[in-house]
N, C-alpha and C positions, 0 to 999 in steps of 0.2 A: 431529474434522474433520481432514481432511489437509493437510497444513504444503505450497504450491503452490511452492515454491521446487526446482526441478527444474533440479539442475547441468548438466543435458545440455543446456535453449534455453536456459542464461545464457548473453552473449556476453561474449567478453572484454573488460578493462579496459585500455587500455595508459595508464599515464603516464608521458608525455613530456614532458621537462622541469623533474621533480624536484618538480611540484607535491605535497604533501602531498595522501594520497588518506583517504577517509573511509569508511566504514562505516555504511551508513542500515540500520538494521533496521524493520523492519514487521510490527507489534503489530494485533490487531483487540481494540478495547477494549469497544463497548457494539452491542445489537441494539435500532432505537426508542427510544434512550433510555434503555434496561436494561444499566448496569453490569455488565461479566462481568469472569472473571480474563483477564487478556491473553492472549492467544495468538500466538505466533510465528508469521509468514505468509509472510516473505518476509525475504533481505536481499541487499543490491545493495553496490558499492563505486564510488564517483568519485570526482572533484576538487570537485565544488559537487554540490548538491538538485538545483541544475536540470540536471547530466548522468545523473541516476539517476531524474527523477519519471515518466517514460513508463515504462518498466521497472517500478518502483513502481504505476501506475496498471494495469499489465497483469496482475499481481501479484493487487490485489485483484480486480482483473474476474474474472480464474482462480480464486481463491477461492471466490466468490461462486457463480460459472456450475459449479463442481465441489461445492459442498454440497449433497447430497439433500433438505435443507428447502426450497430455493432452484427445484430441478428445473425446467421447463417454464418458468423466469419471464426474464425481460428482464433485465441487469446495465448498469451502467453506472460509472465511476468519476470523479472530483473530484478537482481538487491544491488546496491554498492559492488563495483570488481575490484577494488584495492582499499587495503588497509587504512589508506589516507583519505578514502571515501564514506569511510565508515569511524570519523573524529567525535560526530554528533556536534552540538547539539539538534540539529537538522541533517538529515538523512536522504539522498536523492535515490527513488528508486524508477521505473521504465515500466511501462506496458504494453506493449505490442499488438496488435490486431492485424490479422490475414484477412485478409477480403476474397473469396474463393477467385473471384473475374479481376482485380487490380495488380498493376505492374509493379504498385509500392504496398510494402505495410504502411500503416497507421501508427506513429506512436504518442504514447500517451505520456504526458511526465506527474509523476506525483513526489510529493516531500512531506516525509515525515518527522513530527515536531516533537523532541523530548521534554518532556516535563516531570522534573521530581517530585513525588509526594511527600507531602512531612507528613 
């Protein structure tokens, strides 16, 4: 599957103000439930999760809507729903897939990893 992290729409980061900036990578970890080996999907840079989770959320949606298993179907993406989902240093976020003729979605789990820069 191809790795959707395309240097050309990343937009830049500026930090201003010397805030320590972070490093969130974006792993797709299970399909339904089905443990696979992680896959590198995506990685973004900020100051916090919440200046990188739309970028992140756009990420998986591109994943998803770019897998030939996926083709023809509906995507959708998920951040963290509470505060306490959103501690770090690991981030769980949801993928969804509609399948136009299926009685269930598909969901996709991915986790994202913080990493500080020095």
């Amino acid at each position: 599957p191809p790795i959707c992290y395309n240097p050309t729409k990343a937009k830049p980061k500026i930090n201003i103000g010397g805030n320590r900036m972070s490093k969130y990578v974006l792993y797709r970890t299970a399909i339904d439930d089905q443990p696979i080996d992680e896959e590198l999907v995506a990685v973004e840079f900020g100051a916090s999760f919440d200046d990188v989770l739309e970028d992140l959320l756009e990420a998986i949606r591109d994943d998803l809507s770019g897998s030939p298993e996926f083709a023809n179907c509906e995507v959708a993406a998920y951040g963290p729903e509470d505060e306490e989902e959103m501690a770090g240093p690991d981030y769980e976020l949801m993928g969804v897939v509609s399948p136009p003729t299926a009685s269930e979605n598909i969901l996709v789990d991915y986790v994202v990893r913080e990493i500080e820069e020095q």
